[in-house]
GUGU-402319 format. One record per residue (C-alpha): residue number from 1; z negated, x, y; residue in three letters; chain. Coordinates in steps of 0.001 Angstrom, whole numbers, plus 500000, padded with zeros to 6 digits. Example, Ala and Ser with C-alpha at 12.3 -4.5 7.8 and 13.67 -1.06 7.14 Angstrom:
GUGU-402319
+-----+--------+--------+--------+------+-------+
|  nr |     pz |     px |     py | rest | kette |
+-----+--------+--------+--------+------+-------+
|   1 | 492200 | 512300 | 495500 |  ALA |     A |
|   2 | 492860 | 513670 | 498940 |  SER |     A |
+-----+--------+--------+--------+------+-------+
This chain:
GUGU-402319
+-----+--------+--------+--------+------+-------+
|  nr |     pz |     px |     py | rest | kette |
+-----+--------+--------+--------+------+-------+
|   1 | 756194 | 220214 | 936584 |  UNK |     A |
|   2 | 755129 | 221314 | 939963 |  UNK |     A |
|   3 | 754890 | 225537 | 940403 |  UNK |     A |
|   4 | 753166 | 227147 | 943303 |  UNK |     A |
|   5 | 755175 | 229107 | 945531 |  UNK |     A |
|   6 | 756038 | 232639 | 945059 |  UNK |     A |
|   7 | 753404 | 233542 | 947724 |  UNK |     A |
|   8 | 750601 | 231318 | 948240 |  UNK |     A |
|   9 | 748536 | 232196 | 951016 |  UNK |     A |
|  10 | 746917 | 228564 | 950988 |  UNK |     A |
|  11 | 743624 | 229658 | 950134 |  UNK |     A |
|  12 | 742001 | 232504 | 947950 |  UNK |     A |
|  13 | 741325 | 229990 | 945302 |  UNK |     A |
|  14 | 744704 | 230678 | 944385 |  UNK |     A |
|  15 | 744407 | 233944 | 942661 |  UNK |     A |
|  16 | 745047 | 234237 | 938554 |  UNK |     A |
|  17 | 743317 | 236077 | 936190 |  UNK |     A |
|  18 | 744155 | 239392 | 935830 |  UNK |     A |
|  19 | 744908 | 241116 | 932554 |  UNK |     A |
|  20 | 741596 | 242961 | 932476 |  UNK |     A |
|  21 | 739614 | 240037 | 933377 |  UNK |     A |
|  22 | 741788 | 237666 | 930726 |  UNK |     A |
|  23 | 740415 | 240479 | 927878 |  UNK |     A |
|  24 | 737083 | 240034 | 929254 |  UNK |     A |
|  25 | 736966 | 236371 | 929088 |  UNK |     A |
|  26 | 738657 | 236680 | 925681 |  UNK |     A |
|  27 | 735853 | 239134 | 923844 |  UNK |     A |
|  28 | 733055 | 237014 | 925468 |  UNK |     A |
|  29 | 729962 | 236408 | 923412 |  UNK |     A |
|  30 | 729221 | 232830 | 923750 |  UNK |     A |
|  31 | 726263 | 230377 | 923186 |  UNK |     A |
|  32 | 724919 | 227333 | 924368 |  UNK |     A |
|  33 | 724333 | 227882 | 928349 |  UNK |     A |
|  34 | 722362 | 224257 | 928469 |  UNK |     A |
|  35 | 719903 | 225648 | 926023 |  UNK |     A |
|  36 | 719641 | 229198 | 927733 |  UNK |     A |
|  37 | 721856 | 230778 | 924510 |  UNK |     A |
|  38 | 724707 | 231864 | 926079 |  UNK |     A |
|  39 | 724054 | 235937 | 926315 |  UNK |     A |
|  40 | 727140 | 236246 | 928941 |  UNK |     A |
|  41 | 725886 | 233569 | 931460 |  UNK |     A |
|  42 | 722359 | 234763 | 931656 |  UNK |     A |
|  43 | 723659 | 238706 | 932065 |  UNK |     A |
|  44 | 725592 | 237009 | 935556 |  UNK |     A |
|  45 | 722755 | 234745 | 936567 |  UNK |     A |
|  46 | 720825 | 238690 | 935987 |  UNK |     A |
|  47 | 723172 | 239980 | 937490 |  UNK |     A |
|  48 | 723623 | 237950 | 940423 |  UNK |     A |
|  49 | 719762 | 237367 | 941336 |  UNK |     A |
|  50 | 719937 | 241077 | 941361 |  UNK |     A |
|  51 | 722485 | 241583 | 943612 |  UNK |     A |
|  52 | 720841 | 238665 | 945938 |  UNK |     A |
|  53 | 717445 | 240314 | 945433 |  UNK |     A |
|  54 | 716277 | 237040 | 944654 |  UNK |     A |
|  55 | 714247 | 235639 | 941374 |  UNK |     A |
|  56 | 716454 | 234130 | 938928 |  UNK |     A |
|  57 | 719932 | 232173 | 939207 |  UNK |     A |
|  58 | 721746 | 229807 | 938103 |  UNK |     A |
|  59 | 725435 | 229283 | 936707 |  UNK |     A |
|  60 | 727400 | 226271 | 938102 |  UNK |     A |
|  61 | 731263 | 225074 | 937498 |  UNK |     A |
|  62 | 731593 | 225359 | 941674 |  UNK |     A |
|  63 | 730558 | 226625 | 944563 |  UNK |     A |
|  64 | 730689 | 222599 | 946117 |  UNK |     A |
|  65 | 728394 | 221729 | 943543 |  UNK |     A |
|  66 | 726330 | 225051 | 944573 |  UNK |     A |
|  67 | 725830 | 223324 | 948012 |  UNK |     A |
|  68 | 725130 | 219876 | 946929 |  UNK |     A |
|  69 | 722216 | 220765 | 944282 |  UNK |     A |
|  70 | 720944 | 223260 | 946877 |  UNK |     A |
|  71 | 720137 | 220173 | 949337 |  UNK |     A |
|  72 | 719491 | 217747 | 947099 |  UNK |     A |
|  73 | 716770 | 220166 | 945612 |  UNK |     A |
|  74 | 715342 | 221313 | 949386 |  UNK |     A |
|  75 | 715717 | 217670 | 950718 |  UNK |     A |
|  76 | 714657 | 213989 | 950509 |  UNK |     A |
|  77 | 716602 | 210737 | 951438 |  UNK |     A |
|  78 | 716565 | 210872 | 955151 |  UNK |     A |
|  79 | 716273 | 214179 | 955760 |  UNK |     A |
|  80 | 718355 | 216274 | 958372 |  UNK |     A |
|  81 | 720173 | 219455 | 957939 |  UNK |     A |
|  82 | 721070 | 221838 | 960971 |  UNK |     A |
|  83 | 724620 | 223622 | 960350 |  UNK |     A |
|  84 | 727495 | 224922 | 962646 |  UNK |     A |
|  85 | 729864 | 222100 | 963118 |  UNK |     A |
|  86 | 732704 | 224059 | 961539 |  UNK |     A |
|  87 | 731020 | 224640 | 958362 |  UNK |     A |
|  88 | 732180 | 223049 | 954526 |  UNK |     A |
|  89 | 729593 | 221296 | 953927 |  UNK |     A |
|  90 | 730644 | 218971 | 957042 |  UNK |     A |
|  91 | 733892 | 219103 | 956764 |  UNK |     A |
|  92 | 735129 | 219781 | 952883 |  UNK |     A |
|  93 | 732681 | 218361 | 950792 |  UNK |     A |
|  94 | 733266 | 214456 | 951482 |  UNK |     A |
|  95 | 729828 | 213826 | 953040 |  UNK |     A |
|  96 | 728365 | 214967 | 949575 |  UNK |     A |
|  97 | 724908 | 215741 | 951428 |  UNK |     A |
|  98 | 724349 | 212227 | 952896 |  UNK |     A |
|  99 | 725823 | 210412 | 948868 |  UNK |     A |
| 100 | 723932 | 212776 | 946739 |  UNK |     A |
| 101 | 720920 | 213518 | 948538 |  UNK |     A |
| 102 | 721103 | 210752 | 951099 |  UNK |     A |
| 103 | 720517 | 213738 | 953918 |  UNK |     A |
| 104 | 722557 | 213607 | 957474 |  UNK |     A |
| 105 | 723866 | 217260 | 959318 |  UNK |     A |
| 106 | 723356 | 217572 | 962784 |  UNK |     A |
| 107 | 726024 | 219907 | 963565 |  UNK |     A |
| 108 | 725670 | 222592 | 966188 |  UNK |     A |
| 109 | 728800 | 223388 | 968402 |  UNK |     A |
| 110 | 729154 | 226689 | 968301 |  UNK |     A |
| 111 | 731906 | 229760 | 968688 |  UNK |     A |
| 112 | 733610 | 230926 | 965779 |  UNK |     A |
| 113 | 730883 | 229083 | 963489 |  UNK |     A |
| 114 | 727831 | 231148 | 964493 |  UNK |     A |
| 115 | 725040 | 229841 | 966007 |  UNK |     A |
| 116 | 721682 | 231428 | 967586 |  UNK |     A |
| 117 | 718021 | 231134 | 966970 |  UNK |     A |
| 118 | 717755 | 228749 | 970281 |  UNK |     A |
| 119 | 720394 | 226327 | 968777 |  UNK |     A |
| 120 | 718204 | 225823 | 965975 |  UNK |     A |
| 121 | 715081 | 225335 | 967993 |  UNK |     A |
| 122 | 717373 | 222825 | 970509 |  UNK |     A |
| 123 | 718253 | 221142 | 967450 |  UNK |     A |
| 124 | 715221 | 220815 | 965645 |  UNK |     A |
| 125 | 713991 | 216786 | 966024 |  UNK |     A |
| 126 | 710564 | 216197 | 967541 |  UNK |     A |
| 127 | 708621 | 214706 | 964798 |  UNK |     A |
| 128 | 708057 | 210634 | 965189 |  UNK |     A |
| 129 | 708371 | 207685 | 963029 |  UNK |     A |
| 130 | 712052 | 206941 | 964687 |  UNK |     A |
| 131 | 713777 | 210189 | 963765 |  UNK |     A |
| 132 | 714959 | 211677 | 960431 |  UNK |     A |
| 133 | 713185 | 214825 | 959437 |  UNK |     A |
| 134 | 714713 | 218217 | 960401 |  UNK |     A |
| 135 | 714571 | 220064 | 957157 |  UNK |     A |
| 136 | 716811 | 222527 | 956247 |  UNK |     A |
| 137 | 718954 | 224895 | 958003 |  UNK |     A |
| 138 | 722556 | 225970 | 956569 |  UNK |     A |
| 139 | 724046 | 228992 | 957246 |  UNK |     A |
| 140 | 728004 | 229763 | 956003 |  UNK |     A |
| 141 | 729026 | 233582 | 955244 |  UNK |     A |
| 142 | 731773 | 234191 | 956321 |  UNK |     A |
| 143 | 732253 | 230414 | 957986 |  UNK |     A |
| 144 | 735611 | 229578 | 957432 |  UNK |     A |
| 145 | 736982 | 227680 | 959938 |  UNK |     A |
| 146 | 735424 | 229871 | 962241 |  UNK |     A |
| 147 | 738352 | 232119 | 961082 |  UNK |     A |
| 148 | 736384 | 234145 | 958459 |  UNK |     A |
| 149 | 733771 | 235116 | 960877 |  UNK |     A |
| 150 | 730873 | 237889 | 959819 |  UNK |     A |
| 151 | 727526 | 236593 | 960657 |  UNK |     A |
| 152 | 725599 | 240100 | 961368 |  UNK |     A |
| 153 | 721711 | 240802 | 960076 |  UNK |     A |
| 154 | 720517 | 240098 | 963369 |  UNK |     A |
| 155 | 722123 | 237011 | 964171 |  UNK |     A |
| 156 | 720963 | 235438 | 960835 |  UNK |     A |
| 157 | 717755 | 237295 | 960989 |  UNK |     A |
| 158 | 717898 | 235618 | 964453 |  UNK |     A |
| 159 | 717988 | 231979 | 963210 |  UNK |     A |
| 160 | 715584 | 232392 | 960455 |  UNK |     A |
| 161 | 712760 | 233350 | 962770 |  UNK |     A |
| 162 | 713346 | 230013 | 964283 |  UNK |     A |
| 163 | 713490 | 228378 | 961065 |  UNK |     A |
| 164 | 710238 | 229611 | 959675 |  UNK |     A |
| 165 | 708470 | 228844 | 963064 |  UNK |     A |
| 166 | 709336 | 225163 | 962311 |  UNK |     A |
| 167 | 709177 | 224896 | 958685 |  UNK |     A |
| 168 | 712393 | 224357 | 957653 |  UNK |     A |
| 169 | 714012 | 225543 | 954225 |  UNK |     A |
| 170 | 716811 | 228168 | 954752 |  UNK |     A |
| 171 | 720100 | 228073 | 952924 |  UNK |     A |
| 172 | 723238 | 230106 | 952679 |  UNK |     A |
| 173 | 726401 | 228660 | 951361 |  UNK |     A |
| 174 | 728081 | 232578 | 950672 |  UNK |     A |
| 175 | 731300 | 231348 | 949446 |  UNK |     A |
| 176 | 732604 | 234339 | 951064 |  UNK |     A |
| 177 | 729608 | 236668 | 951008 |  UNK |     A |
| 178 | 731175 | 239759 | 949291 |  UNK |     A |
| 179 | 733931 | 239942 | 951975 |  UNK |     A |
| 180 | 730885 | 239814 | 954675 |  UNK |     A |
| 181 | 729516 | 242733 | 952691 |  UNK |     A |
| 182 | 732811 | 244407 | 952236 |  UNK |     A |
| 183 | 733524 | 243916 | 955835 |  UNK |     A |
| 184 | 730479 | 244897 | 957621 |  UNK |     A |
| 185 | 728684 | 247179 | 955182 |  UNK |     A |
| 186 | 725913 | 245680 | 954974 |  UNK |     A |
| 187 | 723886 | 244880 | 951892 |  UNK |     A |
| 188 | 724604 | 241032 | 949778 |  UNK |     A |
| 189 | 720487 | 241435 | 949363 |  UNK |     A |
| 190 | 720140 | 242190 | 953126 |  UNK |     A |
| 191 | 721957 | 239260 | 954102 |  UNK |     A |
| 192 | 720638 | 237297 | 951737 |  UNK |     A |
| 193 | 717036 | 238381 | 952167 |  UNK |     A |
| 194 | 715793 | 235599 | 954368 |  UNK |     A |
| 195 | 717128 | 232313 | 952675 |  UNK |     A |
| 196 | 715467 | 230250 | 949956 |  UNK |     A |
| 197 | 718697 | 229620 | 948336 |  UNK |     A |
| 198 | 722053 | 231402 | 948249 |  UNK |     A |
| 199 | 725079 | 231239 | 946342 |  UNK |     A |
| 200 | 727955 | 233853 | 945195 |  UNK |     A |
| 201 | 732068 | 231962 | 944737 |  UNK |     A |
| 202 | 733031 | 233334 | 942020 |  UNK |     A |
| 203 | 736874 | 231644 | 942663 |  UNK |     A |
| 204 | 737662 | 233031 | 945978 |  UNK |     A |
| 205 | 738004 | 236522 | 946613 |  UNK |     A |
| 206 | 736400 | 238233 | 944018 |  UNK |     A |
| 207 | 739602 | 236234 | 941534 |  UNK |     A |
| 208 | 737741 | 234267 | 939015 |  UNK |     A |
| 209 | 739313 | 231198 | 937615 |  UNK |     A |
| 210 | 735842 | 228973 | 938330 |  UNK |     A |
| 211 | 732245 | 228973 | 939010 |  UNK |     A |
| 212 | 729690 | 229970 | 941341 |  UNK |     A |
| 213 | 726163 | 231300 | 941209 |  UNK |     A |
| 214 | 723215 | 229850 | 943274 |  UNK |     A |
| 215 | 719856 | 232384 | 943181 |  UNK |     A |
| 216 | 716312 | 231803 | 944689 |  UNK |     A |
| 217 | 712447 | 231503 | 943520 |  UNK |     A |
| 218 | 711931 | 230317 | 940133 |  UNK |     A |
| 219 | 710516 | 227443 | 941637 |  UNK |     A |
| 220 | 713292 | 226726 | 943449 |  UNK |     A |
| 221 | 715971 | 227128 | 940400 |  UNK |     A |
| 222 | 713530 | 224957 | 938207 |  UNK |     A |
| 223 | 713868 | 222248 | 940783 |  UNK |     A |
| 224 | 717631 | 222781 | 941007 |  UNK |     A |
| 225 | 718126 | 222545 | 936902 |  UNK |     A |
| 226 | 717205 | 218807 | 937142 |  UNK |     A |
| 227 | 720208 | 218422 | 939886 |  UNK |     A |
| 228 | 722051 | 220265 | 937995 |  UNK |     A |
| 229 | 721995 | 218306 | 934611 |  UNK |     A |
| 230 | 721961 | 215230 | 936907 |  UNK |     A |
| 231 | 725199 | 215988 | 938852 |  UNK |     A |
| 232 | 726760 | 216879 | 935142 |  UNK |     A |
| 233 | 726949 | 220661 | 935743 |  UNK |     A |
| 234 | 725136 | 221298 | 932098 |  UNK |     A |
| 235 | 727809 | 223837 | 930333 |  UNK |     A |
| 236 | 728170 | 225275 | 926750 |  UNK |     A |
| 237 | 729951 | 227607 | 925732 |  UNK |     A |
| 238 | 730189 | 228818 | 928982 |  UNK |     A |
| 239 | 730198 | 232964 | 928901 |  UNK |     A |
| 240 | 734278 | 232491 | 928459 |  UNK |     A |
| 241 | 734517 | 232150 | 932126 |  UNK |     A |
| 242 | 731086 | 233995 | 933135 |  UNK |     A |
| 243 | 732573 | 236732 | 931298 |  UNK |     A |
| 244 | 735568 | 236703 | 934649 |  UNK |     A |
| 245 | 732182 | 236719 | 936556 |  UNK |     A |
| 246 | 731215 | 240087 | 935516 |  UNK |     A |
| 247 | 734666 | 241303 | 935854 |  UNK |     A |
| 248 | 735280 | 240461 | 939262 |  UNK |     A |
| 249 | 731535 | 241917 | 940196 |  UNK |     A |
| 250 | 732525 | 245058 | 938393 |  UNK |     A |
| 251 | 736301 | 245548 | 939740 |  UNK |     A |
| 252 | 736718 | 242716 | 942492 |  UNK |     A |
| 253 | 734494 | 243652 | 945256 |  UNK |     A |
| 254 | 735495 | 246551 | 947152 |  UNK |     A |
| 255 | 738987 | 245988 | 946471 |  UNK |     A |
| 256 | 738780 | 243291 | 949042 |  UNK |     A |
| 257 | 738917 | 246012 | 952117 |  UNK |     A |
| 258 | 742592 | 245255 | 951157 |  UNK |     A |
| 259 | 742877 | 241426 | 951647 |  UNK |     A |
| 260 | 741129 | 242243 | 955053 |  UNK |     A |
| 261 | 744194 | 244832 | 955408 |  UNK |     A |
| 262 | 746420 | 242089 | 954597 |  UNK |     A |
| 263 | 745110 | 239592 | 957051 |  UNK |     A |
| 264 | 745203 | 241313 | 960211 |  UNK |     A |
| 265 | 748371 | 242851 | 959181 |  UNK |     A |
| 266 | 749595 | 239038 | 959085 |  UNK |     A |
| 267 | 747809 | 238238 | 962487 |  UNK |     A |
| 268 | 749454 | 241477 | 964097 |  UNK |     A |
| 269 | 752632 | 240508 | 963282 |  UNK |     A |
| 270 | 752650 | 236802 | 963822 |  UNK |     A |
| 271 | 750687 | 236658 | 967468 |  UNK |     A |
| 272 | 753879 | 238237 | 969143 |  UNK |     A |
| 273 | 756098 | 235177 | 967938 |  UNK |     A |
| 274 | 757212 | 233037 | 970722 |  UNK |     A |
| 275 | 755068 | 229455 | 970235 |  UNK |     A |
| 276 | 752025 | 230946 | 968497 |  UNK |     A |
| 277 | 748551 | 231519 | 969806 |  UNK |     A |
| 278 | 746830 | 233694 | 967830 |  UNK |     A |
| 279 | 744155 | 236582 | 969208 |  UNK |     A |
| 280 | 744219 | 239605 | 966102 |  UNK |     A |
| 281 | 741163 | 240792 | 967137 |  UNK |     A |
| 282 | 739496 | 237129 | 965773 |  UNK |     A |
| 283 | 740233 | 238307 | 962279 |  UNK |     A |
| 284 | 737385 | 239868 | 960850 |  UNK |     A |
| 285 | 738220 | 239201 | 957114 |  UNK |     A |
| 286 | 741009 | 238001 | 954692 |  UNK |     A |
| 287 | 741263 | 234287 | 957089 |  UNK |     A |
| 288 | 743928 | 233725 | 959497 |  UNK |     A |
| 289 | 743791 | 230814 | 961744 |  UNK |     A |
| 290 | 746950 | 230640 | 964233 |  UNK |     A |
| 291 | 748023 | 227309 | 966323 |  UNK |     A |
| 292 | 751732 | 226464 | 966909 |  UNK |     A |
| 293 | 751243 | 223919 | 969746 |  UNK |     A |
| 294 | 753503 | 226225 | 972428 |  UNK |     A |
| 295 | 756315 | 226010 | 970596 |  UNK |     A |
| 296 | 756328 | 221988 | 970456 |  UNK |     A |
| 297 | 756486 | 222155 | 966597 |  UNK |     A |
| 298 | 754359 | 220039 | 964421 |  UNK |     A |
| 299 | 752200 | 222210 | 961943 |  UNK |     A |
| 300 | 753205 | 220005 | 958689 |  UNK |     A |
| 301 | 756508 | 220709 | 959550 |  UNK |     A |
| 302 | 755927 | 224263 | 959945 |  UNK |     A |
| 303 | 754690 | 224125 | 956651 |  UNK |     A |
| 304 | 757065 | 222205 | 954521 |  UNK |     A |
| 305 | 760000 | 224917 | 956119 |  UNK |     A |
| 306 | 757717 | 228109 | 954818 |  UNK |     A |
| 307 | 757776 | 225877 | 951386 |  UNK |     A |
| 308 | 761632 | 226567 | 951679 |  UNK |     A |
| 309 | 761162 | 230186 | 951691 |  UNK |     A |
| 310 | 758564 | 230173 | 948711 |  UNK |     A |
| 311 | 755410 | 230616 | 951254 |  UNK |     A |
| 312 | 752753 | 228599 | 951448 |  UNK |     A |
| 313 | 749826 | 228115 | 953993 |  UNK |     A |
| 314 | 747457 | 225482 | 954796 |  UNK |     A |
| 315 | 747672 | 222567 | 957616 |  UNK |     A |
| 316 | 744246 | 222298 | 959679 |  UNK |     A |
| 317 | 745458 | 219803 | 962457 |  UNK |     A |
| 318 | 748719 | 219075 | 963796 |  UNK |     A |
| 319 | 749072 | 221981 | 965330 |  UNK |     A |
| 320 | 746845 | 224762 | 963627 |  UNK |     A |
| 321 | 747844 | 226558 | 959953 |  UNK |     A |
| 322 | 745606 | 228735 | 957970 |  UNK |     A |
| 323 | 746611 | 231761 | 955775 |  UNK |     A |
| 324 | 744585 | 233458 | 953324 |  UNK |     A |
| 325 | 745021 | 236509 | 952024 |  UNK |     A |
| 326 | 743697 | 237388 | 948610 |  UNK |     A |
| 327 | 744035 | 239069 | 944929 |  UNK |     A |
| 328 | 747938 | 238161 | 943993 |  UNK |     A |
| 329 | 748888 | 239273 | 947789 |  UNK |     A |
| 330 | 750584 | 242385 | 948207 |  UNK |     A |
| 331 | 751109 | 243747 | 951189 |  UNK |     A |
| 332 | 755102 | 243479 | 951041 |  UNK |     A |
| 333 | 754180 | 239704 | 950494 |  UNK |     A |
| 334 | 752411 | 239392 | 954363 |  UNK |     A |
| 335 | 755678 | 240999 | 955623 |  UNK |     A |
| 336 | 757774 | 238531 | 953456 |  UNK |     A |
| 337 | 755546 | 235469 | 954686 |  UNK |     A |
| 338 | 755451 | 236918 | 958396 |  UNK |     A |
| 339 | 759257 | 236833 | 958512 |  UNK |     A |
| 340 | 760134 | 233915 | 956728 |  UNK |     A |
| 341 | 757425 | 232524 | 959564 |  UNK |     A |
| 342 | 759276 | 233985 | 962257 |  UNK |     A |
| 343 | 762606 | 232562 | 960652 |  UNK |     A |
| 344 | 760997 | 229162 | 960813 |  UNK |     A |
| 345 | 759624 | 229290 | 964790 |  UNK |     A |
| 346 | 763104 | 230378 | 965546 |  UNK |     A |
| 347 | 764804 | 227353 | 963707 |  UNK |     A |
| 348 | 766218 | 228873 | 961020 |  UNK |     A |
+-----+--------+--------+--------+------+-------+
């Protein structure tokens, strides 16, 4: 049987349940969550729309699933969404949006994942019989590959004005949101203020084993409990893991000032290795995106050699690794990982 390495900086999915959360889960009053019985799922759903400042929300097994009921609810078959070119939903959810929903993206180039108000307006189609309807505009926070990048109020505040002033349905995919908050201080209701829809991961930094939580109008999660029951995302005795939900909300959150540590302690130490290009300054979270192509090593190989030494990242390209800090990283593990790194880009 396969074990993960001793430190696996792979992705922040990686995290296990911690003691505290494991008694949590374990004392959980259940019920049925299709029904509406379970008392621990509706106090996160509460919980959650609270902390969004939005109506209600919803419960689901994944934050991927999060995205795809979220356009399948705002969009018809044909319809187009506008979203940074580096974002998930074009790149890690197997065109989901075009084989659930039968929507296309149009994907804005843009730095670092962040786009403007005017990209939206320069994407937005003029209306004719030929073109597919511009409908919905995504927003990722923080966007991922854009290196865990902090969209600020005024950017996204920015972008909505455009949306509004052409119709189109707003939507944030906030895998990532509490680090954004964490980071930048700034309110998860502020940020999430101007969007129909938004979603909390539950599995990524804040350490849960599973789930996410999508909020809006009541309208809106009505309309998204038929995609949900369609896509198979009815639960039962689900409060056993929302019970980790309320955990993490309670004990997870600000704790993550520390994964942020962690990462640019990483970057620091990494970007003076001879044959990686890596600017420090980039990292604005617990993601650290560095590119080996100077030293005429292939990034695969990079990675099976940190296997060697019990660290694990992930492989973006052939030349570009990610590393994630998280939860289970300490911050003797970054200098552990940094060196065996170093050992590796120095053959050894």
């Amino acid at each position: 049987m396969t074990r993960p390495p001793r430190i696996d900086l792979i992705s922040d999915t990686a995290t296990r349940p911690t003691p505290g959360m494991r008694r949590a889960m374990a004392e959980a009053e259940v019920g049925d969550e299709q029904r509406g019985e379970d008392p621990t799922v509706n106090a996160l759903n509460e919980r959650v729309a609270d902390l969004l400042g939005k109506e209600t929300a919803m419960f689901l097994p994944t934050g991927t699933m999060c995205n795809h009921i979220a356009i399948a609810t705002h969009c018809r078959p044909g319809d187009e969404i506008i979203a940074a070119e580096q974002s998930h939903i074009v790149g890690s959810e197997n065109a989901g949006a075009a084989v659930f929903a039968g929507a296309l993206v149009r994907s804005i180039a843009c730095d670092r994942g962040i786009f403007s108000g005017a990209d939206v307006v320069q994407a937005v189609r003029t209306r004719n019989l030929k073109a597919p309807r511009t409908r919905l505009v995504a927003v990722e926070q923080t966007n991922n590959r854009g290196g865990g990048s902090v969209w600020t109020s005024d950017e996204i505040n920015a972008v909505a004005r455009a949306a509004r002033d052409h119709d189109l349905a707003l939507h944030m995919d906030g895998a990532r949101l509490m680090n954004a908050v964490v980071a930048s201080g700034v309110s998860a209701a502020e940020f999430a203020a101007p969007f129909d829809s938004v979603w909390l991961d539950l599995s990524k930094g804040l350490g849960c084993p599973m789930g996410g939580v999508i909020a809006g109008s009541r309208d809106f999660i009505e309309a998204a409990e038929v995609w949900k029951h369609r896509f198979g995302g009815a639960m039962r005795q689900a409060g056993i893991v929302a019970a980790a939900g309320l955990f993490a909300l309670d004990h997870h959150v600000e704790r993550q000032i520390e994964d942020h540590h962690n990462a640019r302690t990483f970057a620091e130490r990494i970007a003076a290795l001879p044959g990686i290009t890596l600017d420090p300054k980039t990292v604005e979270t617990n993601l650290v995106f560095f590119d080996v192509a100077r030293s005429g090593l292939d990034a695969s190989k990079v990675a099976d050699r940190l296997i060697e030494h019990g660290v694990r990242v992930g492989v973006e390209s052939g030349t570009r690794l990610r590393a994630v800090t998280h939860l289970d990283i300490s911050a003797g593990d970054v200098v552990e990982a940094t060196d065996a790194l170093a050992g590796v880009m120095s053959g050894g």
